[in-house]
C-alpha positions as CSV (number, residue, x, y, z in Angstrom):
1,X,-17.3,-21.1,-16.7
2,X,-17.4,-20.3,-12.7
3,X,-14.5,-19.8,-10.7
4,X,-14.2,-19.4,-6.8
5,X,-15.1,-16.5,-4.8
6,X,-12.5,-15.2,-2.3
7,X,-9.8,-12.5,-3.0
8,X,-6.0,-13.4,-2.4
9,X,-4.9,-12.6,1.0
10,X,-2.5,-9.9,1.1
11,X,1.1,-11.1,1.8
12,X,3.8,-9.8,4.5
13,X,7.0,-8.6,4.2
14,X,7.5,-10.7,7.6
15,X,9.4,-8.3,8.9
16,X,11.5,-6.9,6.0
17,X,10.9,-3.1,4.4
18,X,8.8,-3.4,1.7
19,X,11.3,-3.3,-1.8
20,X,10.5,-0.4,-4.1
21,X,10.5,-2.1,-6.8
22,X,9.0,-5.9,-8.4
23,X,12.6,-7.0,-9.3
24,X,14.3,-6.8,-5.7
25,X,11.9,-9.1,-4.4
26,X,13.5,-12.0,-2.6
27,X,12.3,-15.7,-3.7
28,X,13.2,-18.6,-2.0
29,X,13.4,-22.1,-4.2
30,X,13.2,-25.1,-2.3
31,X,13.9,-27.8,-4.5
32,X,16.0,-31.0,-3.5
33,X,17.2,-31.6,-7.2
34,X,20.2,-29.6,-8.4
35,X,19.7,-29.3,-11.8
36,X,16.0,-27.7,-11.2
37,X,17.3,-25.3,-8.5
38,X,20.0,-24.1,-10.8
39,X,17.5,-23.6,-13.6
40,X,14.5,-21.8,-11.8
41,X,17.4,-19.9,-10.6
42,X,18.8,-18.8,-13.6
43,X,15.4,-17.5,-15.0
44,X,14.3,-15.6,-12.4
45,X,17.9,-14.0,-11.9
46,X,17.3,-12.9,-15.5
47,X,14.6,-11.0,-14.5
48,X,16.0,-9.2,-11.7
49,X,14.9,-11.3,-8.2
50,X,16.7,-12.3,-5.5
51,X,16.7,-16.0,-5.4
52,X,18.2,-18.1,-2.0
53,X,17.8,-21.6,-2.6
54,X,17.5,-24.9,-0.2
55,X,17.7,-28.2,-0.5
56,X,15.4,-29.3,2.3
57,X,12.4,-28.1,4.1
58,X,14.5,-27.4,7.4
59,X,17.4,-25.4,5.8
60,X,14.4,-23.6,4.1
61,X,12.8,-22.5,7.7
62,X,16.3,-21.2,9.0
63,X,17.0,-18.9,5.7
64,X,13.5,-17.8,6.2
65,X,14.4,-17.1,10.2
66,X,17.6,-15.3,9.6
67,X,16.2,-13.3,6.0
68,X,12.7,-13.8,4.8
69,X,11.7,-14.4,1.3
70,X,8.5,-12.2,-0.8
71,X,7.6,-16.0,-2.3
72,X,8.6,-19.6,-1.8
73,X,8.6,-21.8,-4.7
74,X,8.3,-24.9,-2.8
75,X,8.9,-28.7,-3.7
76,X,6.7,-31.4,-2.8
77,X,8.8,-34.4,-2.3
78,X,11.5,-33.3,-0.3
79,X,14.1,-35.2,2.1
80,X,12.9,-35.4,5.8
81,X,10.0,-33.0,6.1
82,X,7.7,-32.6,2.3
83,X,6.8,-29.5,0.8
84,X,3.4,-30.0,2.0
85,X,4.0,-30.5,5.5
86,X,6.3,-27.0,5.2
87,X,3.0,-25.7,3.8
88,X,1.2,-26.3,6.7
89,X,3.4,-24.7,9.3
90,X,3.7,-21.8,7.2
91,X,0.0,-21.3,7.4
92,X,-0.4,-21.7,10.9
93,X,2.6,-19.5,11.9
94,X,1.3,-15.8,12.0
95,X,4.5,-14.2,10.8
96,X,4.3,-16.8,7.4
97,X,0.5,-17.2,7.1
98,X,0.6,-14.9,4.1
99,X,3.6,-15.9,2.3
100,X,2.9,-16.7,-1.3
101,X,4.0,-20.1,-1.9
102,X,4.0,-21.8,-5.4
103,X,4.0,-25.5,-5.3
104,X,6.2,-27.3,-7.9
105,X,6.3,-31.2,-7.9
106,X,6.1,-33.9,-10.2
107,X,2.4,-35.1,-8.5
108,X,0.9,-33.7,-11.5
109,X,-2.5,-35.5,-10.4
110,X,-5.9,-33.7,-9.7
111,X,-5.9,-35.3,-6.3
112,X,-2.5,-34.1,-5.2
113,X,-3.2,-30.4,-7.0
114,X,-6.5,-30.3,-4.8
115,X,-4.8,-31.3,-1.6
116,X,-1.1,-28.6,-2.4
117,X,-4.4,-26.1,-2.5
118,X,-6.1,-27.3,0.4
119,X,-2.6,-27.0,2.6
120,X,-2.4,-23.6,1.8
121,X,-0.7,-23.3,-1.7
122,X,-1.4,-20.5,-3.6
123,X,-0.9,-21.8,-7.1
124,X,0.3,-25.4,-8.1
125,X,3.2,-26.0,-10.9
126,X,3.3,-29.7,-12.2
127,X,6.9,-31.1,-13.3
128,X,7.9,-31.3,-16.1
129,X,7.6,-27.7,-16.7
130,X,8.3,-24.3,-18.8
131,X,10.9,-22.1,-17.0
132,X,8.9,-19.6,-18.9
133,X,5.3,-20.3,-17.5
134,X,6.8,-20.4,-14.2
135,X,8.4,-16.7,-14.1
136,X,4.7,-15.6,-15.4
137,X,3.3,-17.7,-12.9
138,X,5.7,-16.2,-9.8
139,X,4.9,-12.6,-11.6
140,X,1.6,-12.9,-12.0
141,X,1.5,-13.8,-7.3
142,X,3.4,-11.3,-6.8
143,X,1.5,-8.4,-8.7
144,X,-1.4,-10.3,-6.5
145,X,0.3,-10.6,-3.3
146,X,2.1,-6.9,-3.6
147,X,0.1,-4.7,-5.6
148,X,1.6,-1.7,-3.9
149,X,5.0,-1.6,-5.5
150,X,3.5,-1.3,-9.0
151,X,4.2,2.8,-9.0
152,X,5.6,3.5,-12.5
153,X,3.0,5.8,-13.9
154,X,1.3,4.4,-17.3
155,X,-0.2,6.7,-19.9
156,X,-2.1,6.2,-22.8
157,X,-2.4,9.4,-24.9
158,X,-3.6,12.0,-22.3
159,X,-4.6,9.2,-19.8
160,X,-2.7,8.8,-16.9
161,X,-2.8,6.0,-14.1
162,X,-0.6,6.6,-11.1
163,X,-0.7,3.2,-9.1
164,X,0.4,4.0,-5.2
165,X,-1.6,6.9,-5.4
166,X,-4.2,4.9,-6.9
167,X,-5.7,7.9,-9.0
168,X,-6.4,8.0,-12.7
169,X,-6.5,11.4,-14.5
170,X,-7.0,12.5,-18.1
171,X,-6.0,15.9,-18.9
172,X,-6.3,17.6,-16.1
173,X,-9.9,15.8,-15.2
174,X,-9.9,13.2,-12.1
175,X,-11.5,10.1,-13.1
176,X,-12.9,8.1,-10.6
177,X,-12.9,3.9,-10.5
178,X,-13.9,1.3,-8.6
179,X,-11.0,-0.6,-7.0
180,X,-11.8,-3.4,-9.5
181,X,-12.3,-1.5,-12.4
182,X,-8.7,0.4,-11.5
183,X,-7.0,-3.1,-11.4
184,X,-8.7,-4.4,-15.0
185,X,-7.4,-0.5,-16.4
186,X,-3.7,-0.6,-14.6
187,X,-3.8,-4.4,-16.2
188,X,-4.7,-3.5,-19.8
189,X,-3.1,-0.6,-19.4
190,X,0.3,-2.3,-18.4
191,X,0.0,-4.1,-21.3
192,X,-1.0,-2.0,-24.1
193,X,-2.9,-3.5,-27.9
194,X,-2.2,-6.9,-26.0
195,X,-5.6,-9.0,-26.2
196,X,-7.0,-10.7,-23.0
197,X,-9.2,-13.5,-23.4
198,X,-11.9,-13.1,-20.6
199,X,-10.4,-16.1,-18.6
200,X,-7.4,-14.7,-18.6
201,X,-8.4,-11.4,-17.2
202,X,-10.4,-13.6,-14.4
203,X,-6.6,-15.1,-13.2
204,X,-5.1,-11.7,-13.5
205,X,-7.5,-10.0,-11.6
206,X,-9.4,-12.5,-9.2
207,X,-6.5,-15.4,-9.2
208,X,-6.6,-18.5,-11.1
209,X,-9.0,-20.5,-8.6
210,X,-11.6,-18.1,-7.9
211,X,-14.9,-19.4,-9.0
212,X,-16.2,-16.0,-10.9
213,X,-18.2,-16.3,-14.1
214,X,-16.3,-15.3,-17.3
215,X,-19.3,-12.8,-17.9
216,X,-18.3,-10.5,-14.2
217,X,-15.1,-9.3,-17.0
218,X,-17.9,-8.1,-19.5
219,X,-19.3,-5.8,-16.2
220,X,-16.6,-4.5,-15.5
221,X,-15.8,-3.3,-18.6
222,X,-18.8,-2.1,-19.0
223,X,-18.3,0.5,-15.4
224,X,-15.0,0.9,-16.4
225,X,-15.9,2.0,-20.0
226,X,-18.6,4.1,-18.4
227,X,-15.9,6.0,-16.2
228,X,-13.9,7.2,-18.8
229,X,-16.7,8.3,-20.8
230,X,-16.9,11.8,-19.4
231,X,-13.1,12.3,-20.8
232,X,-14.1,10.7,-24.2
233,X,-11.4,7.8,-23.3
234,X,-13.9,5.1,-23.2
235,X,-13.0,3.9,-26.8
236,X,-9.1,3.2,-25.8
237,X,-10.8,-0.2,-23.9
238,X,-11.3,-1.8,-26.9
239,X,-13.6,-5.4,-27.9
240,X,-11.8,-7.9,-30.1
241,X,-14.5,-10.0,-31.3
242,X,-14.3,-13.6,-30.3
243,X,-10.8,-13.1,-28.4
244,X,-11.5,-10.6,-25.5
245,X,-10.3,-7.0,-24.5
246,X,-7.3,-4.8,-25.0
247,X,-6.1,-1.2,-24.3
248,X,-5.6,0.8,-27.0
249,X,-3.7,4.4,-26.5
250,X,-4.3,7.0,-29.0
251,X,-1.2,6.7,-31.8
């Protein structure tokens, strides 16, 4: 299975201090239907965001003027200007051209997925949909987007991985990683005896359209498991057969 190439782009705070922490992220839901703004809003109050809503594409541009959002969950078919035309003049506005923006519409068709893509949307929702899916979905861009406010340390026996330092020790011994292979560790390790099927890994770690074989995750296990060899770790970055990788701590 191959997947695209190119990294996400790293997003702006346009302006505001970057939060300290994943759950006061701001999110911005433009949505003309009030029963789906009410509901996207409910779930991702539940997990601790900000959430400003609009019903329109221009009452969506002047709450991004006067506060702006981390991540715009954006409708397509929208009174007066459409989600994708919003889209577009994010992307071409330099203070916007990295916002994250999730498109949600009921154009569930390739053609339409392609062309919410194409005008700059970094991941593509079809209606009807799981509230659920679409929390993982906004988590999942933000940990992309934002990688720098992930700064809870996570252990794993005497493993340590401190993310805004981006070090990784084991005892007292520094153990040194390739920026990819210290994303697939902070991953499994954020997630510990939790199996990852490889394609799942590839959205985690490269984003769901990059066109990356499914073998590149069997690489980089392999360098990651060869970096923690020297602190006998290697054997916590476990194989399930047939059903991918997990991280498994000492008990």
């Amino acid at each position: 299975m191959k997947r695209g190439t190119q990294e996400p782009n790293p997003a702006t705070t346009m302006g505001e201090d970057l939060p300290q922490a994943m759950g006061s992220l701001k999110i911005l839901v433009v949505e003309d239907e009030e029963a789906i703004r009410t509901l996207v809003r409910h779930h991702l109050g539940k997990e601790g965001f900000r959430v400003d809503t609009a019903e329109t594409a221009e009452t969506a541009e002047e709450l991004m003027a006067e506060s702006p959002p981390h991540l715009l969950v954006l409708d397509w078919m929208l009174p007066g200007m459409s989600g994708l035309d919003l889209c577009h003049w994010l992307r071409r506005e330099p203070g916007f051209a990295h916002l994250p923006v999730i498109m949600l519409t009921a154009k569930g068709e390739e053609d339409y997925r392609i062309r919410g893509l194409e005008g700059g949307a970094d991941d593509y929702v079809p209606k009807p949909f799981s509230p659920r899916e679409l929390v993982a979905r906004i988590t999942n861009l933000l940990n992309r987007s934002y990688p720098e406010l992930q700064t809870e340390v996570l252990t794993g026996g005497e493993l340590r991985l401190y993310p805004g330092q981006h070090r990784v020790v084991h005892g007292d011994q520094e153990v040194h990683l390739g920026p990819t292979e210290f994303r697939l560790l902070q991953f499994l390790m954020s997630h510990p005896h939790q199996v990852y099927p490889r394609a799942q890994l590839l959205d985690r770690l490269w984003g769901p359209y990059a066109e990356v074989e499914e073998r590149t995750v069997d690489v980089h296990i392999r360098r990651l498991r060869r970096a923690l060899e020297p602190v006998v770790a290697s054997e916590m970055i476990q194989t399930v057969r047939g059903a991918g990788y997990r991280f498994a701590p000492p008990s």
